[in-house]
Each structure stands twice: as C-alpha cells, then as structure tokens.
NUKEKE-449810 format. One record per residue (C-alpha): residue in one letter; x, y, z; residue number from 1. Coordinates in steps of 0.25 Angstrom, whole numbers, plus 2048, in hexadecimal, padded with zeros to 3 digits. Layout:
BEGIN
> a,X,Y,Z,NUM $
...
//
This chain:
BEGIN
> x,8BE,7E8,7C0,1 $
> x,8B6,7DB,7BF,2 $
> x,8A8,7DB,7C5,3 $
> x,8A7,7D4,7D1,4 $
> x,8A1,7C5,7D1,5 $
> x,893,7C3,7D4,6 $
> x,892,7BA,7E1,7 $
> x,889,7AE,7DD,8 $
> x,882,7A4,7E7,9 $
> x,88D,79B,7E5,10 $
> x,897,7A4,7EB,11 $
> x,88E,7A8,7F8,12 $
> x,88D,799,7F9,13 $
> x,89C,795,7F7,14 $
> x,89F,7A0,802,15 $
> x,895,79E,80C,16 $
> x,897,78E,809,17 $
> x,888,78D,808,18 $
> x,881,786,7FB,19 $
> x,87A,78E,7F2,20 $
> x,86D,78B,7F8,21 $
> x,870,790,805,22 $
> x,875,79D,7FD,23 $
> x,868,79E,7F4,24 $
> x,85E,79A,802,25 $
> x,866,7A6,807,26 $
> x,861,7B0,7FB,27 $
> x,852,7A9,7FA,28 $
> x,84F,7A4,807,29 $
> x,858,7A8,813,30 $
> x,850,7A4,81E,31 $
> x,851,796,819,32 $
> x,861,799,81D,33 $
> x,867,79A,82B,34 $
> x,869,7A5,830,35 $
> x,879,7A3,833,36 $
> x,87A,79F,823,37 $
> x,872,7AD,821,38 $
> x,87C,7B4,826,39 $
> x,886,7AB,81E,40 $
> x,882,7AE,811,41 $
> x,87E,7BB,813,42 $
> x,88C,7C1,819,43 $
> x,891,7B9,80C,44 $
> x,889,7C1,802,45 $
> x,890,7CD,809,46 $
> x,89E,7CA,809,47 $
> x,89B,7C4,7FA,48 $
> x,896,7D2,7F4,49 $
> x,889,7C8,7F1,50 $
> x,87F,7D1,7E7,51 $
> x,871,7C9,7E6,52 $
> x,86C,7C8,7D8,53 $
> x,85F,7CA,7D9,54 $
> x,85A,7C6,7CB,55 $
> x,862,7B7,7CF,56 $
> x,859,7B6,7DA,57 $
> x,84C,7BA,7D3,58 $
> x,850,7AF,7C8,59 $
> x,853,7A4,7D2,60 $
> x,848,7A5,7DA,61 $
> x,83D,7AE,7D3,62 $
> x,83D,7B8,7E2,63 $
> x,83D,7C7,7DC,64 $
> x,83B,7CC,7E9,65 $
> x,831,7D7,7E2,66 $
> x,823,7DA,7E6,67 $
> x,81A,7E0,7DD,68 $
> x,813,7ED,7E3,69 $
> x,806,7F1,7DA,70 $
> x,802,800,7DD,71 $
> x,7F4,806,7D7,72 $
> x,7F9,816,7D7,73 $
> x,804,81D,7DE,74 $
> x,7FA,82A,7DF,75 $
> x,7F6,827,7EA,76 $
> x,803,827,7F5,77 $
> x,7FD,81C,7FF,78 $
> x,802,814,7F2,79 $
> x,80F,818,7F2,80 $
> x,811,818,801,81 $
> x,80D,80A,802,82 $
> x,817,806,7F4,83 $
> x,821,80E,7FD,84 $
> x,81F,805,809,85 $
> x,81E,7F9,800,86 $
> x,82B,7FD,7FA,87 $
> x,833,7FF,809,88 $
> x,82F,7F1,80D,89 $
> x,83B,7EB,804,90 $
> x,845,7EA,810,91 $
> x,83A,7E2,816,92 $
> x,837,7D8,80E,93 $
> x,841,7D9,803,94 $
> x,837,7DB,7F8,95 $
> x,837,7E5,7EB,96 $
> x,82B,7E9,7E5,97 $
> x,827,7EC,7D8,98 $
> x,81C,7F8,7D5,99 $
> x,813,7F9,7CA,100 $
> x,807,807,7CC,101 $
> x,7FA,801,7C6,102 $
> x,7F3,80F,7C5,103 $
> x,7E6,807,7C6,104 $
> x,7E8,7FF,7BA,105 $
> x,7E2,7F1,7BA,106 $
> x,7E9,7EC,7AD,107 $
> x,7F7,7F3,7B2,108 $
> x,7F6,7ED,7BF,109 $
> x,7F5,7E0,7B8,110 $
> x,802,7E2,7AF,111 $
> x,808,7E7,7BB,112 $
> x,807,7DA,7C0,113 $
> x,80A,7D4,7B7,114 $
> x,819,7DA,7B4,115 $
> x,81B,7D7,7C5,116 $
> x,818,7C9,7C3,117 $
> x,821,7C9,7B8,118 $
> x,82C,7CD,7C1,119 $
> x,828,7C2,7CB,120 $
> x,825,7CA,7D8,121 $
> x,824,7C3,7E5,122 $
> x,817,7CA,7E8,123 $
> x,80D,7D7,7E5,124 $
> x,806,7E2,7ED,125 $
> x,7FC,7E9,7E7,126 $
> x,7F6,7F6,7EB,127 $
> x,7ED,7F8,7DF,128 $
> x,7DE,7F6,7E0,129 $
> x,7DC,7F3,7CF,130 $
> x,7E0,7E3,7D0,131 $
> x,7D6,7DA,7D8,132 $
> x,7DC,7D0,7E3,133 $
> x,7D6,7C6,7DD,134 $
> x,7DF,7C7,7D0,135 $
> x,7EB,7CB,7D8,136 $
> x,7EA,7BE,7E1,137 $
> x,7EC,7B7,7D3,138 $
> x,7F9,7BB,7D2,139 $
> x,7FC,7B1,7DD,140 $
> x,808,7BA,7E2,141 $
> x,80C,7BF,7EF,142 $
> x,802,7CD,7F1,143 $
> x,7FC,7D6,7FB,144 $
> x,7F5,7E3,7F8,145 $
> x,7F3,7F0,7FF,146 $
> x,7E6,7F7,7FF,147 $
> x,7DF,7F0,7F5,148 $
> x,7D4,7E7,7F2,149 $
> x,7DA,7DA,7F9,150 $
> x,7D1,7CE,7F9,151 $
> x,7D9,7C2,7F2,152 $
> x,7E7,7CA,7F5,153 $
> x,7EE,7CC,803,154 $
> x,7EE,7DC,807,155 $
> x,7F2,7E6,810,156 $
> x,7E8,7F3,811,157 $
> x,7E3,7FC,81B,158 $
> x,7D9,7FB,824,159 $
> x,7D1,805,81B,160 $
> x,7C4,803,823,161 $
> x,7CB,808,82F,162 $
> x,7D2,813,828,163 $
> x,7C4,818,823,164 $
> x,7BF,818,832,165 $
> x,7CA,821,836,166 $
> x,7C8,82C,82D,167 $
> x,7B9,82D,830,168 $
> x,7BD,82E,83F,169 $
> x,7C7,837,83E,170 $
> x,7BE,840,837,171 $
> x,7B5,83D,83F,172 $
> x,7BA,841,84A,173 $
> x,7BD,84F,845,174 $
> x,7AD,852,845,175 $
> x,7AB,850,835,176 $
> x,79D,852,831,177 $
> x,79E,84A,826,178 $
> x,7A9,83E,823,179 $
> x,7AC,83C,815,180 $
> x,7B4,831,80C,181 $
> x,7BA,835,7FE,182 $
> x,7BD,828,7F8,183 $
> x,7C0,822,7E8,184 $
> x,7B4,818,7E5,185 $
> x,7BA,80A,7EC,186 $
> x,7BA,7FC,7EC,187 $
> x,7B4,7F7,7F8,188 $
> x,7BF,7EB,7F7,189 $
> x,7CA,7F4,7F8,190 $
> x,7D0,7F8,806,191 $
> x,7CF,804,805,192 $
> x,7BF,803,805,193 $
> x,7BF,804,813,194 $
> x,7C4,811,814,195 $
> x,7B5,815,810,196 $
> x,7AE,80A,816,197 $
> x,7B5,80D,824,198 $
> x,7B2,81D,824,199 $
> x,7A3,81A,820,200 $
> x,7A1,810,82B,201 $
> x,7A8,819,835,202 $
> x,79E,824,830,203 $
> x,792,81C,831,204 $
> x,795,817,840,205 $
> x,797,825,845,206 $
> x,78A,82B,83D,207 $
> x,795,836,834,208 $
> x,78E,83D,82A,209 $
> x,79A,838,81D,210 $
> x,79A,836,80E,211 $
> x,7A3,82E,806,212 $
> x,7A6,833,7F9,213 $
> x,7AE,82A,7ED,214 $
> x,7B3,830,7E2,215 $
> x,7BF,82D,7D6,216 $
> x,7C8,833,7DE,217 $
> x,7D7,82B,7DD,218 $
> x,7D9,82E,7D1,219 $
> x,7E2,83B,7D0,220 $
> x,7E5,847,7D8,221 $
> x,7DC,851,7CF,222 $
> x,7D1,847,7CF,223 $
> x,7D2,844,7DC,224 $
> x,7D1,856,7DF,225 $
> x,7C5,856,7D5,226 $
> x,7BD,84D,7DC,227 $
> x,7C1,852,7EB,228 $
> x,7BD,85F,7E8,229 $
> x,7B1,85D,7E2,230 $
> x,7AF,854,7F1,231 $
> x,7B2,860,7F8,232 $
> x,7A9,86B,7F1,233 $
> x,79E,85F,7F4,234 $
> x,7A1,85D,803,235 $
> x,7A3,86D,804,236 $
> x,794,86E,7FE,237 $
> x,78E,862,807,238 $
> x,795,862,813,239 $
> x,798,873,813,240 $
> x,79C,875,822,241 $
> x,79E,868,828,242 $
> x,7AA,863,82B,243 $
> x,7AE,857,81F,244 $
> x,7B6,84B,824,245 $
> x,7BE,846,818,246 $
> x,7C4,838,815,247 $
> x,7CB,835,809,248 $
> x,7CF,827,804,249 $
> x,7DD,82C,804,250 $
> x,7E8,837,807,251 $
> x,7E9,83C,7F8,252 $
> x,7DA,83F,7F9,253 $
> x,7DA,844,805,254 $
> x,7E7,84E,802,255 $
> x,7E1,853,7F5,256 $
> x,7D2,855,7FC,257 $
> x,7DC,85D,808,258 $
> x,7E3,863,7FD,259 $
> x,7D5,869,7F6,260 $
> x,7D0,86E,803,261 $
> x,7DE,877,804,262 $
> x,7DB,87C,7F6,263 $
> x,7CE,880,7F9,264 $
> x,7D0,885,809,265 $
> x,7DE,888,80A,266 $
> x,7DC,87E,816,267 $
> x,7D5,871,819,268 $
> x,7C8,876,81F,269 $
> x,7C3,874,82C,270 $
> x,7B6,86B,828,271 $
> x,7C0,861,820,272 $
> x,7C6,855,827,273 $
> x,7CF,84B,81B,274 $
> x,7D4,83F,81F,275 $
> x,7DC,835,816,276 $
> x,7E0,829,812,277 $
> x,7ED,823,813,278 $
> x,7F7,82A,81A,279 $
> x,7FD,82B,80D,280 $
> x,80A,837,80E,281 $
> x,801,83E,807,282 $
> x,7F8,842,814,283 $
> x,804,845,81A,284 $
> x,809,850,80F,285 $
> x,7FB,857,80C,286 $
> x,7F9,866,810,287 $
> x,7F3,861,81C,288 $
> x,7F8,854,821,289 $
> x,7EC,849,81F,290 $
> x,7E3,841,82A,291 $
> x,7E4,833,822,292 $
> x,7E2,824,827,293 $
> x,7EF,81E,825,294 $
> x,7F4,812,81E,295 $
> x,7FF,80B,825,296 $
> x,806,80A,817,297 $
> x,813,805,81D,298 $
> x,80B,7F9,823,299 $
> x,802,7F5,816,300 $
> x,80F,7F6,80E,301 $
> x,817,7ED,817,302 $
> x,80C,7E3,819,303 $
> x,808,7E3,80A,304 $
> x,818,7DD,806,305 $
> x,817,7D5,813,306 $
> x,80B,7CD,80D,307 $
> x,811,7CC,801,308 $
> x,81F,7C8,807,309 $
> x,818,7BD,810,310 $
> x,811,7B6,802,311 $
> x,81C,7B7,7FA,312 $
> x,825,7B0,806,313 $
> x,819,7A6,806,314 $
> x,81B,7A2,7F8,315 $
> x,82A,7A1,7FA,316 $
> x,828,797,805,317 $
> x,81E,78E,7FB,318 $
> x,811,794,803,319 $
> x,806,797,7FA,320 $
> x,7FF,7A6,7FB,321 $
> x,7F3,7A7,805,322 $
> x,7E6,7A7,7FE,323 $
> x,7E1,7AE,808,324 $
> x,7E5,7BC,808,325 $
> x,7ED,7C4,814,326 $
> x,7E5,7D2,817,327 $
> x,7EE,7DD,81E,328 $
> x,7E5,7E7,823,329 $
> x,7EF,7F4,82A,330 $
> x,7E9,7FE,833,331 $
> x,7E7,80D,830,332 $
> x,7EB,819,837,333 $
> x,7E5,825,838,334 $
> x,7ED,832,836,335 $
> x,7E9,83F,83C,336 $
> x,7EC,84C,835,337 $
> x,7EA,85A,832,338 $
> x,7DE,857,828,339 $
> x,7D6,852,833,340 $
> x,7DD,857,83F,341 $
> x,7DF,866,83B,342 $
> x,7EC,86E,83A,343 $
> x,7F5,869,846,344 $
//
C-alpha cells in the first residue's frame, strides 16, 4: 500500500484557486480573510484529508503556540487547581502550556527559564514567589502572575484583604473570645499579606481581644502537625474555657489543625471555630467539611491566559508591551461550613 500523499499549500491553493498567500493568511492570520474565503478553504482542507504540520508552522513563522506555566510546589492543591483551570482554557484560546515545579529553588526557577525560552513560548505565567518582578519583566515576554509579588509584571490575585476581613467576621459572628491568625512569616509585597492585614484591622475596629501567630509552617505535613500542636497546648493553656476563633492561611492548615483536634477529642470541640483559606477540594473532603474564604480559581486561571493572550496578540500586530502593568484583582467568597456552623 503506498502511504497517502501529504497535502501541501500548493495543492489547497490549486483547488480552491486561491494563491498561496491567501492559503498561508488563512493558517496565520484568518481574520485578515473574508469570511466567504474562510469557509473556502477551510471545507477544502476537509475534503482534502489536510493534516497540519505543526513543526512547518513553528519554522515558518516562530508561533509555537506554548505558554510557559512556572508552579512553586504542587503540596499545596490551590496549586494544582489553578494549573488544572490553566490547562482547561486550551479550547479557548488555543494555547499549550509547558510546566516546570520550582519547589522554591531560585537557581532552578532560573534554568527553568531558561530551557522554555529555548523553545520559544509565546508567553509565561508564574505562580512562584522566589523570582522578583523586576527580573522577570527583563524577559520582555508576554507574562501575567497569580498571587505573587507583581510590581513590574501584570497579575491576577485575590482580594486578600477582603478575604481576611471575612474570616474575622464570620468568627466573629459566632461569639469567639478571642480571633486568632496562624500564618508562615510573609512578605508584606506579596498578595496574600492582606489576608493578615485585613483580619487585624477587622479586629482592631470591632475592639476583639486576637493574636496573630507566625510560624515555619508550609514546609511539610509532619512539620506543619508539630508546630500546630505545640499552638494548640498553648491556646489550651492561655485561653482554657473560652471559645478560640481560628483562621488559617490556608485549607491544608486548617485540615490538619481540624484533624489534630479529632485525634485529641474524637470531635471538633465546641470552643473551636476553623476557617480556611482557599476553598481548595481539600476543605470540601476533610472529616468535617471546611468554613474557608474562597478563591474564584476558575476566574484567576482564565484571566491570567487572557492577559497573556492579549500581549502576545499585541506583539503580533507590531504593538509594543505596556510599560505600565495590568493589575486584575478577583473577588473572594466566603464559604460556610460545618467547622464553623456545627453539624447540619
């Protein structure tokens, strides 16, 4: 059996008795054609059996169509809910991604990089916080980040602030006597800052007795249980018979502190209130489903490509990138559930 004869530009153009320009404006740059020769050309590629060759394109006109997606850890599951979302926005916009994990390494990052450069993608999102803006805007590419330090490069994040806010009402609003905020040491230029900022201010306008409390936590599961029990003998011993509002910086916190509690009590007990952060499926699956300030995941995933998308069609039409970065800010939601709200 002989194998079947690659269809070339010159054979679409021979049977829809257009030039090979049209055909080639047709693959680069359709909206530059009618809408009639559209439909031409692309009800010939049918009845021809046409298969695109891909690497062709990426020679002849340098488009790969890959954006490159740098991830700090996948520990955490916000992180790989928002690379799932990134991921399902291909039949949107048509782009492929490349991932690289950085697991907080500076110097990896920077050979990460470097080997998605060398395979010329279009544009990058970066969700880690170990690069600075300022050296990421010299890459001149196409970029937005998510919930990172953003000065110099376009972002989508949180309203963090607002999120903080939330949790310190909603415990609020249960009659705590005292609000407290678990939280990693943080960079007050990084988003999610304004989770503490926002439940502090909350507290100090509403007179509540509140700590907040930074530890190494992030790290690991076991460290992370170390250091939440030694927190909880502590509240135990300081705060014995009042009833404790917890806020964690994020679902897996708040899961393994809930989940500490159960080994303890056999139940959450009454004089603990947890919220979370994220709405990760993590607060969704603990032993008692998680009160948690939501993300709208699906929004800063498709906002993030959208930015990209829009500099990288700049660049197409001969535009230069903005020096003036785009900010996206997306609301949070507040998610009540049985950690806060009792058994239902």
């Amino acid at each position: 059996m002989e194998p079947k004869k690659k269809i070339t530009f010159d054979d679409i153009a021979k049977y829809t008795n257009f030039s090979k320009t049209t055909i080639s404006r047709y693959f680069n740059d359709p909206d530059s054609l009618a809408e009639e020769s559209q439909r031409i050309i692309s009800e010939a590629l049918v009845k021809l059996n046409y298969k695109e060759n891909k690497v062709a394109r990426i020679l002849a006109n340098g488009q790969t169509e890959f954006i490159g997606i740098i991830v700090p850890e996948l520990y955490h599951r916000f992180f790989s809910e928002v690379l799932n979302r990134i991921l399902s926005t291909y039949e949107t916009y048509g782009y492929k991604f490349l991932v690289f994990v950085g697991d907080r390494n500076e110097e990896s990052e920077r050979r990460y990089i470097r080997e998605l450069m060398a395979y010329q993608i279009e544009g990058l999102i970066v969700l880690s916080h170990t690069i600075s803006s300022r050296e990421l805007a010299r890459l001149q590419i196409p970029m937005a980040t998510i919930e990172r330090e953003d000065r110099y490069v376009c972002s989508v994040n949180t309203d963090n602030y607002t999120g903080g806010r939330l949790a310190a009402e909603l415990l609020a609003g249960h009659d705590c006597d005292v609000l407290i905020h678990i939280n990693s040491p943080t960079d007050p230029h990084i988003p999610a800052y304004g989770r503490i900022t926002g439940f502090q201010d909350f507290c100090r306008e509403r007179g509540l007795e509140h700590e907040l409390l930074f530890r190494d936590v992030d790290r690991s599961h076991e460290g992370d249980q170390a250091i939440l029990r030694e927190i909880v003998d502590d509240l135990e011993e300081r705060y014995r018979g009042k009833r404790k509002g917890i806020f964690l910086s994020n679902d897996i916190l708040a899961s393994t502190l809930l989940n500490l509690l159960f080994r303890r009590y056999g139940r959450l007990p009454d004089d603990y209130k947890i919220v979370g952060f994220d709405d990760s499926p993590t607060s969704r699956e603990a032993i008692i489903p998680l009160s948690s300030v939501g993300q709208q995941v699906d929004r800063l995933a498709h906002e993030a490509v959208g930015l990209v998308v829009d500099q990288i069609k700049a660049r197409k039409e001969g535009r230069p990138l903005s020096k003036t970065p785009v900010h996206k800010v997306i609301d949070p939601v507040l998610v009540r559930r049985e950690s806060t709200e009792g058994e239902r």
